[in-house]
N, C-alpha and C positions, 0 to 999 in steps of 0.2 A: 504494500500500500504506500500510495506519495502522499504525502502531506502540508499541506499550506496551514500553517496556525496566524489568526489574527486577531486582534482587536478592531481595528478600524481598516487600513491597508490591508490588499495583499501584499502575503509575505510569504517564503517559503524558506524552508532550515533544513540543511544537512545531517544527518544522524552524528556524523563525525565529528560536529563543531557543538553537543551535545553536553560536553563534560569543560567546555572551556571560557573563561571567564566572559561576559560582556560587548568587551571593549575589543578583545580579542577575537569574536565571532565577528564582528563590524570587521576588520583587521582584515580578514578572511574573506569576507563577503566581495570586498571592492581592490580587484586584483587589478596587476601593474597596466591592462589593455582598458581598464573601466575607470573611473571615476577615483579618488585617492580617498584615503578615510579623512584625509584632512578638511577635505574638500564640501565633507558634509557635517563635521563637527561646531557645532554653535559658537560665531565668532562674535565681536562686540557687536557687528551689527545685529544681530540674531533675534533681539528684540523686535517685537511686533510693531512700539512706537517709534524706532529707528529704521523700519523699511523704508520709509519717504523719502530718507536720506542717501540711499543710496543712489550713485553714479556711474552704475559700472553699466558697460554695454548688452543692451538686450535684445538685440537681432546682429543675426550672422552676417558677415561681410564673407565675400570670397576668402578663401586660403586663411579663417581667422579659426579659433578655436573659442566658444562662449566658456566665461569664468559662471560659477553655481552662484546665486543671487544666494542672498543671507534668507530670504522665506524657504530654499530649502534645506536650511541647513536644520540637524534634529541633536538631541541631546543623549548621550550614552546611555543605553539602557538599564534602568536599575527597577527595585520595586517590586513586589510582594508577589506581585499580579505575575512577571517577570519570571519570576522565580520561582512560582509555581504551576506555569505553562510549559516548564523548560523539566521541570520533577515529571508534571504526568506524560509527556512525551516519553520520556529514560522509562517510564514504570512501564506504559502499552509498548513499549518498542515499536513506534511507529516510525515509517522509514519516510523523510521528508528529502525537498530537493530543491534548495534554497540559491545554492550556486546560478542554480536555472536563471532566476528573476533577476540576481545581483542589486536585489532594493536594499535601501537605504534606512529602510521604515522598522526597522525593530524592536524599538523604544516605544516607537508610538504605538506599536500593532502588539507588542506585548505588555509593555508596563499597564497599558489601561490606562484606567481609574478606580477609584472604589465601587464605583456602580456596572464600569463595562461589562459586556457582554464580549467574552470569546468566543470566536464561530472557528468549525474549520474548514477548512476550502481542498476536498481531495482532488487529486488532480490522476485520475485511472486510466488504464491503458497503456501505464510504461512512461518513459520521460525522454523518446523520442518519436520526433513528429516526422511526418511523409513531407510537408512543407517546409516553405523557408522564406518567412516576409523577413524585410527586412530591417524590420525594427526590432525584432524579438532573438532572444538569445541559445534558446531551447534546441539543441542538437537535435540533427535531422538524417534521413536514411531512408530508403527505396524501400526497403522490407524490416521493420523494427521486427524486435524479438514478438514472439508470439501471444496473445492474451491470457492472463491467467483465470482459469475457467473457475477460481475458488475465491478471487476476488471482491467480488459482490458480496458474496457471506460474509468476508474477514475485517471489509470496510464496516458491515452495520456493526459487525462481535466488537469492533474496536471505539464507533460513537455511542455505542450504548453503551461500555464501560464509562467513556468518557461523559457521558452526561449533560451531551451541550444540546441546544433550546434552535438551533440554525445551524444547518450544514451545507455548504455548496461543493457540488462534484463537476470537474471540472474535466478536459483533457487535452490531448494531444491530438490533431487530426493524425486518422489512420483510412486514408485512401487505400490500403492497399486487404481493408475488410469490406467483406461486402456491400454490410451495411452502415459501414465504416464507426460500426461499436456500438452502435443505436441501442440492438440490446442488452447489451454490457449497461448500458446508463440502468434499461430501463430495467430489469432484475438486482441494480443496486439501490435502487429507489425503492423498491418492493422489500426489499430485506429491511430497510430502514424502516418505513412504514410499518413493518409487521410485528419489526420490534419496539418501535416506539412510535402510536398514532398522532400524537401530539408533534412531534417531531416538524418543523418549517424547513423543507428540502428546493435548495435552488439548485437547477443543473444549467451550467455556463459550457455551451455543448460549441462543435465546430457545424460548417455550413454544409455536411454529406453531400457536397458537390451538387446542393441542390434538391437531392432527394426527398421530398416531402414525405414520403412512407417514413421513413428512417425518423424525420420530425413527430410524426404524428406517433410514433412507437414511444417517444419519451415524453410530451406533451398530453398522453393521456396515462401516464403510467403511476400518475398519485403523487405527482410533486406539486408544487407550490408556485415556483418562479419561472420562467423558463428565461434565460439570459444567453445573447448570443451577440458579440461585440461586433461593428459594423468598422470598429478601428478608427477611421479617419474621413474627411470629407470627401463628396464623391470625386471630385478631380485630383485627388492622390493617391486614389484608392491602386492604380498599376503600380505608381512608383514607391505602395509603402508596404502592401499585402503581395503574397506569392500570387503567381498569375494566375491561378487556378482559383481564386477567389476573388468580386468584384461587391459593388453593392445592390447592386437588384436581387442578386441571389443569398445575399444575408438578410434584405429587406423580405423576402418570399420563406423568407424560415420564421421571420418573425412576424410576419401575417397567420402565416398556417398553423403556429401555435396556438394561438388565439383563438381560430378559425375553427379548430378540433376542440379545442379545451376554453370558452369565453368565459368562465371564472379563473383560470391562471393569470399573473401576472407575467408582463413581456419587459424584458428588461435587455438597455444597452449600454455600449462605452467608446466614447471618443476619444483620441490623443489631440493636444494641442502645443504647438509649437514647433510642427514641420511644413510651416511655409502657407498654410491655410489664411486665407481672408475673412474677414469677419462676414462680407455676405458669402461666400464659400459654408461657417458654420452656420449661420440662420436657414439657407435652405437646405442644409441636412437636417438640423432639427425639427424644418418642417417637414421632409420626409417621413424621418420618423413618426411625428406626429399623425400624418395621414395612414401610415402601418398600422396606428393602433398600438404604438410603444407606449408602457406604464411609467419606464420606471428608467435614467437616465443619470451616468455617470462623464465627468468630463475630469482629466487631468491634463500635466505637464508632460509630455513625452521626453526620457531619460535616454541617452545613448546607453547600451548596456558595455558594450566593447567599441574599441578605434574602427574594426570592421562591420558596425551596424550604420546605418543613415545618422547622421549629423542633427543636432539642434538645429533647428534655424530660429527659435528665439524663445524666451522665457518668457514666459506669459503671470505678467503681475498677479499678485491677491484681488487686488481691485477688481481686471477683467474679471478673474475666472465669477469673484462675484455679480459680477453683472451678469454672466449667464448661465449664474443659478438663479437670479431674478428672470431670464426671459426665460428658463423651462418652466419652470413655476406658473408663469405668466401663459404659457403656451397651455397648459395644461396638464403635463407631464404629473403625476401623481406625489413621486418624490425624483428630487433633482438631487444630487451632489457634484460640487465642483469646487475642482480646489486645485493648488498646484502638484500636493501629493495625494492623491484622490488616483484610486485606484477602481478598478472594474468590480471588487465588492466592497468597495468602500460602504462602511456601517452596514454592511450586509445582517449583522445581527441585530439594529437598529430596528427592521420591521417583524423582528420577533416578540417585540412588546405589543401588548393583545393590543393595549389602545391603538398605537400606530396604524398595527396590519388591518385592526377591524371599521375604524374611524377614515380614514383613507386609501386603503390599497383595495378591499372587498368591495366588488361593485354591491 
């Protein structure tokens, strides 16, 4: 089993970096081709009422390389929350793969608060993909190793130990299955439900090349959310996603969910900061919107290595708040947007009954 543990961000953690201090899994995390740990360590600007102050350049020039603005800089992980998300990992032996994502976020995705809510976010099917966009880090292969047909069971034996209230299952595209995993989702859904009815299950599935069979197998299989990220606006979509992937056919996975299942929620996520225009992002949100999208995530897009697509600009706190104001505004049920805002960002946020029952249940 792979494992994504969060609070708020996705995150994902190595089994191996398991037993070793904090500061040191940071360390680990942001290797010599990615990002430096210094680079995201809270410097005196770091302060919320000191971002106005800064100067530094926020859109790419040719041949230029962007410095990490002080909003995303985060503070070493410490904290009770911390430290006991790190304990029940080591007790389930649950195998995570944190290397993959190379985020920064693990303070904030673990420390919490005293009230968070920890979700986890499995990520099934192995931890490599048949694709290879170009923003994303996750080692890729013509023929991955084979599906493990006992998976399904070992994922619910291990959240029902674990006791958590939201789980999203996530994966790797697997073109090279028939139904490129469909039912792997959907017999891990079933095992979770069976063991725990209460249980709010989101599956962040890939586009099965279109196949709406394949959609409609997980879409009626007793989950909750159905989330399927569109990535980027639609005139990026060649130069940011593998070509086998576009946005009508992500938009048609997240119609037909709805379409089979009109009490689930549909949920998406954007990147910002690879060159997109602001009318560029209003008519994809209106896209969306006409889909019939619930539920609507937007961050910063991070280089993960020197070999993935390039910044082309860091997108202030201010923007991203303005359009958390236009989803909101558009209709969108829950928005989140932010620089470090992730595709389940507060995922466990619509675990609380008010939330889910007050606004997301039609």
């Amino acid at each position: 089993i792979s494992v994504v543990t969060f609070c708020s961000f996705c995150f994902v953690l190595s089994p191996a970096l398991y037993a070793q201090s904090s500061y040191d899994i940071k360390k680990e995390l942001l290797s010599d081709d990615g990002p430096d740990l210094q680079d995201f360590i809270s410097g005196e600007l770091s302060e919320k009422s000191k971002w106005a102050e800064y100067r530094g350049t926020l859109k790419r020039q040719k041949g230029e390389r962007l410095r990490l603005p002080p909003w995303l800089k985060t503070e070493i992980p410490i904290g009770k929350n911390f430290n006991r998300l790190k304990n029940t990992l080591r007790d389930l032996n649950l195998h995570t793969v944190c290397e993959e994502a190379r985020c920064p976020n693990i303070g904030e995705c673990w420390g919490g608060g005293e009230y968070a809510t920890a979700t986890a976010t499995i990520m099934l099917m192995g931890d490599t993909c048949t694709r290879g966009c170009r923003f994303c880090s996750v080692k890729t292969s013509r023929k991955p190793p084979p599906l493990d047909p006992d998976e399904p069971y070992n994922t619910a034996k291990a959240i029902a130990a674990w006791g958590l209230d939201y789980v999203v299952l996530t994966s790797v595209d697997r073109d090279d299955i028939a139904d490129g995993g469909a039912e792997h989702f959907a017999k891990t859904v079933s095992n979770l439900k069976e063991r725990n009815p209460q249980i709010l299950v989101e599956c962040l599935t890939p586009d099965f090349r279109g196949d709406l069979a394949a959609v409609e197998k997980i879409a009626v299989s007793g989950l909750d959310v159905y989330a399927h990220n569109v990535e980027t606006v639609r005139e990026l979509q060649r130069f940011v996603r593998d070509p086998r992937a576009n946005i009508d056919q992500s938009l048609s996975v997240l119609k037909h969910a709805k379409k089979v299942n009109p009490t689930v929620l549909t949920k998406t996520s954007i990147m910002l900061g690879l060159g997109e225009s602001d009318q560029q992002i209003m008519n994809t949100l209106t896209e969306l919107r006409e889909a019939g999208v619930d539920c609507l995530t937007l961050g910063q897009y991070m280089q993960p290595t020197k070999r993935h697509l390039k910044v082309e600009e860091y997108v202030t706190p201010e923007k991203f708040a303005h359009w958390e104001k236009v989803g909101n505004d558009m209709g969108f049920v829950y928005t989140a947007s932010g620089p470090l805002v992730r595709s389940s960002y507060k995922a466990g946020e619509m675990s609380s009954c008010r939330f889910w029952r007050v606004k997301c249940i039609p």
